[in-house]
N, C-alpha and C positions, 0 to 999 in steps of 0.2 A: 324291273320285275325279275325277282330271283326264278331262276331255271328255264328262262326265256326260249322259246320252240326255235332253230333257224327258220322265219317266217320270210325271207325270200326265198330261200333253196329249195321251201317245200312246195310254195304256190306258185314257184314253175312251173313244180313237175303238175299241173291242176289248171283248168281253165274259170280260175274262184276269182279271179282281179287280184286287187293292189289291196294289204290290211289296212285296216283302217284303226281299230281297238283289236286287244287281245287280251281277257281275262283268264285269273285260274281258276277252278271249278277245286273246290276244297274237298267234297265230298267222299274220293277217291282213298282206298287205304294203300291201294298197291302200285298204280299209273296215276300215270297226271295226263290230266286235261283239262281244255282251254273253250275257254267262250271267243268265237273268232266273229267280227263283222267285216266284212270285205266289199269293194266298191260293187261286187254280185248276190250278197247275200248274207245270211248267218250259217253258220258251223259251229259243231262240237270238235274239235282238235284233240286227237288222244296221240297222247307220249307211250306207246308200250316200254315203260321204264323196268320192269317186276322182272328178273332173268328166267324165272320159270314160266313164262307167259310171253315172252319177248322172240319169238321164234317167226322169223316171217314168212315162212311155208306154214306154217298152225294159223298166223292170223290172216291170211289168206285162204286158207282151210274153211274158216268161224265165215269170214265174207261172205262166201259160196254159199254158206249153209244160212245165213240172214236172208238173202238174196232169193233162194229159194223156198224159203217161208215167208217173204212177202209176198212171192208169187202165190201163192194159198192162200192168201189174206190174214194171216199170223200180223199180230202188231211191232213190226219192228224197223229198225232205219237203219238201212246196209248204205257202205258208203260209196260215192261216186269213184269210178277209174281215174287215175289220174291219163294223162295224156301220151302214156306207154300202153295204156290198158291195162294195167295191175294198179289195184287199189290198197297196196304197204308201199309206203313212202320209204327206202333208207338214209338217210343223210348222216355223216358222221358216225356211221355204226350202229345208229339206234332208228327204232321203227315209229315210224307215225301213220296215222288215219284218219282222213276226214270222213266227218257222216253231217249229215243234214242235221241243222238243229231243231229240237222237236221240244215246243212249248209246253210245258205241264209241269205237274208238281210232285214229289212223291206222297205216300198216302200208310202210314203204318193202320196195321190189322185196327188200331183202336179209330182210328177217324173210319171204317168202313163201316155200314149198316150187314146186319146178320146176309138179307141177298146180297149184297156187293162181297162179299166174302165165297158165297158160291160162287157167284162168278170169277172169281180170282181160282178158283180150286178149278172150275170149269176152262180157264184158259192155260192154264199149267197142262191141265189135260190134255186141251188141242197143239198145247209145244210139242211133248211128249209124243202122241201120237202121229204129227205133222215129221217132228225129226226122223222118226222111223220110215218114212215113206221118201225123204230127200235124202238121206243119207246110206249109205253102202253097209251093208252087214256089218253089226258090230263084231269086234276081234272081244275074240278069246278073254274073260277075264276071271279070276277067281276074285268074288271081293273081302277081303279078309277084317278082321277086327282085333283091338287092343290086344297087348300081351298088358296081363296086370302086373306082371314082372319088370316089364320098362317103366309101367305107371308107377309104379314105387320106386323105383330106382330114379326117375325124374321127381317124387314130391319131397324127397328126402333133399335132393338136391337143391329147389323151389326153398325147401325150409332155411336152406341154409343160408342161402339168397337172403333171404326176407330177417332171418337174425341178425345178418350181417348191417344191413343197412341203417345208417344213422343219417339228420335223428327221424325214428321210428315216427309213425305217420298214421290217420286211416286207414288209409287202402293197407298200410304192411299190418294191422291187426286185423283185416278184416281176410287179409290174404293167409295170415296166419291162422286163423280159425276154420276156414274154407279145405284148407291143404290138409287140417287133421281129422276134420269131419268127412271130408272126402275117401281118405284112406283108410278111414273106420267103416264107411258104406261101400269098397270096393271089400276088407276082409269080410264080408256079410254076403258079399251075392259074388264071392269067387265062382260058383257052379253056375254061373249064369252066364259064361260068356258066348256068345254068338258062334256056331261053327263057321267055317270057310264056304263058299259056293253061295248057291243063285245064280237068277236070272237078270242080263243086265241090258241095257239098251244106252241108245246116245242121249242128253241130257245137258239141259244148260248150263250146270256146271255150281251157280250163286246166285240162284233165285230169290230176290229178298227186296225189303222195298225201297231202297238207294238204286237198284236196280230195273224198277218198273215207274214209267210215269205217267200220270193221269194227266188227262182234258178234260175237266170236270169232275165226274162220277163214269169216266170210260176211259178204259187204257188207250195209250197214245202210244207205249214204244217199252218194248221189252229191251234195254241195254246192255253192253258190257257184258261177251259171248266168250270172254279169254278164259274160263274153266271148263268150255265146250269139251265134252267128254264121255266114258261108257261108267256107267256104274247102273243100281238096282236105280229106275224111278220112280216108283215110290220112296226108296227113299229119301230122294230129292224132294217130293211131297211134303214127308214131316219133316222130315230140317225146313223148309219153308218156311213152313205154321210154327216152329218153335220161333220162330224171328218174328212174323210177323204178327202173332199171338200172343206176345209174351207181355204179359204186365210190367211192373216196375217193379212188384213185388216179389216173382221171381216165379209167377203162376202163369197158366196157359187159360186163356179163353174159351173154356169147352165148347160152349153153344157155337161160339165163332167156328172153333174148327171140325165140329158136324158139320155143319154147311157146308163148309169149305172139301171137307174130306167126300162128302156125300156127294157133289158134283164132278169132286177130282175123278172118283170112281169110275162114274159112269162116262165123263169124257173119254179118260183113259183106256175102260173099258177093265181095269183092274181091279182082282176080286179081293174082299177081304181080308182072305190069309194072307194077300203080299203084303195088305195094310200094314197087318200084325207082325209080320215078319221085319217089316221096315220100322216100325214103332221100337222093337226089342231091339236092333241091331241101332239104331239114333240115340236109344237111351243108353246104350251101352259105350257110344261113341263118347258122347257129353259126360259120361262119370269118368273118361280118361283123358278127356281134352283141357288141357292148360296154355293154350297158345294166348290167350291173353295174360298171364303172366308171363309166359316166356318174353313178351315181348315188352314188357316193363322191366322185368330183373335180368333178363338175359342183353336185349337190345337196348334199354334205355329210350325206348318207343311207349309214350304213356297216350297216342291216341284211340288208343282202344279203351282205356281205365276206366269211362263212364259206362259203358256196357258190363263189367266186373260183375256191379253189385246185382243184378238181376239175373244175368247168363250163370253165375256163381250158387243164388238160389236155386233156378228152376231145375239143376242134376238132383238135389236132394228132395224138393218137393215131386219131384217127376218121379222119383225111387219111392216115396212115401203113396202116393197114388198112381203106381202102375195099371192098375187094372181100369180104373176110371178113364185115365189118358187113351187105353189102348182101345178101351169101347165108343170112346170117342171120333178116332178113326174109323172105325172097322161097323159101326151101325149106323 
């Protein structure tokens, strides 16, 4: 098994038994982790591999903060102490974590019915509001937005990338058409870029649905807390619904995400204009974000490339129906 966990060094430090199997769980873009049975039980086994996530003061941080949302009855699975009483494993330099494994499936916005979508808006909510109350004042933050000056100076670069490579492909004409349609609708709404400031609270970070898993038609466990952090939540909100709403075609589920937005609300207890405000500042994020090329042409990383052609649309169509998108939120 390539990247094999030390699976005695860790289930020492653990009172799990002796393994018995140990699968990879592929899902993962940033850490790796493990399907674990043991002569006590099943486990999820995470590698914090990602160096910007890989901190074991933070992922003992994220623990604390699981742990005290399952005490609220938040659906989530914080992981057992190992036999020191800290629950980050180091071995070899690198962090591990066991958590209980929790049976279920994930569920994108199109396998949900229109309620099952409030109630996804309604439990983002009770995170949201739940973190505020276990968590310590959030610090200081201004949240800022694209310079369209990097953004050019990165698609020019992107362009050159995608000439460069032979032999020319799909993905490099479709990446070629995207990069110049893109930077014809940033010269078009340059006055539109988002000021600095707002209000910002703690947040899970990558709310999305590889991240939440169902027991039927009811969550079972909100996963994978290593982007635990402060930002606006709302805007956590619609980056959400942009993932987990999003067609194939490059469109957002309006009906889906009124439900969705309308119960966020009211869990959250957030009015409106933050809606609005988080919708302008998300749309503005996605007409500057290129990280799934960067990580094809730059990295030579093509597991993001199926996502391309729909994440790719939905900046342009979301620029084309702004006002729809944003009444969709916010009523």
């Amino acid at each position: 098994m390539s990247h094999a966990p030390p699976l005695g060094a860790l289930l020492c430090q653990y009172a799990a038994g002796s393994a018995l199997t140990c699968d990879p769980v592929d899902q993962g873009l940033l850490n790796r982790g493990y399907r674990l049975r043991t002569t006590r039980g099943r486990y999820f086994l995470k590698h914090h591999f990602d160096p910007e996530t890989a901190d074991p003061a933070a992922i003992a941080r994220q623990h604390r903060a699981t742990q005290r949302l399952a005490d609220l009855g938040v659906p989530v699975a914080p992981p057992p102490a190992g036999r020191d009483g800290r629950t980050v494993a180091v071995v070899g330099g690198h962090a591990y974590a066991l958590h209980p494994w929790v049976d279920g499936r994930h569920r994108h916005g199109g396998q949900l019915t229109t309620e099952q979508c409030g109630r996804l808006g309604a439990l983002l909510g009770t995170v949201h509001a739940s973190l505020e109350r276990v968590m310590t004042s959030a610090p200081a933050a201004r949240p800022t937005s694209a310079d369209p000056a990097d953004t050019f100076e990165l698609i020019d670069d992107l362009l050159r990338r995608v000439r460069r490579h032979r032999p020319r492909d799909a993905f490099d004409e479709l990446a070629l058409h995207r990069l110049t349609e893109r930077r014809a609708l940033l010269e078009q709404h340059l006055d539109r870029r988002p000021p600095s400031g707002g209000s910002v609270g703690w947040v899970h970070g990558d709310f999305h649905p590889f991240n939440l898993l169902y027991r039927g038609d009811v969550p079972a466990a909100i996963v994978d807390w290593d982007r635990l952090g402060v930002e606006p939540p709302a805007e956590e909100a619609v980056r959400a619904a942009a993932i987990f709403f999003l067609r194939p075609v490059g469109t957002l589920d309006l009906a889906k995400v009124r439900a969705y937005a309308r119960a966020y609300r009211r869990t959250a207890g957030a009015r409106p204009g933050e809606l609005a405000t988080a919708v302008h500042r998300v749309w503005w994020e996605r007409l500057n974000d290129f990280w799934m090329l960067r990580w094809h042409y730059e990295r030579g990383d093509r597991r993001a490339d199926a996502q391309f052609p729909a994440a790719s649309a939905l900046a342009v169509w979301w620029t084309h129906t702004y006002d729809t998108v944003c009444d969709a939120f916010t009523r």
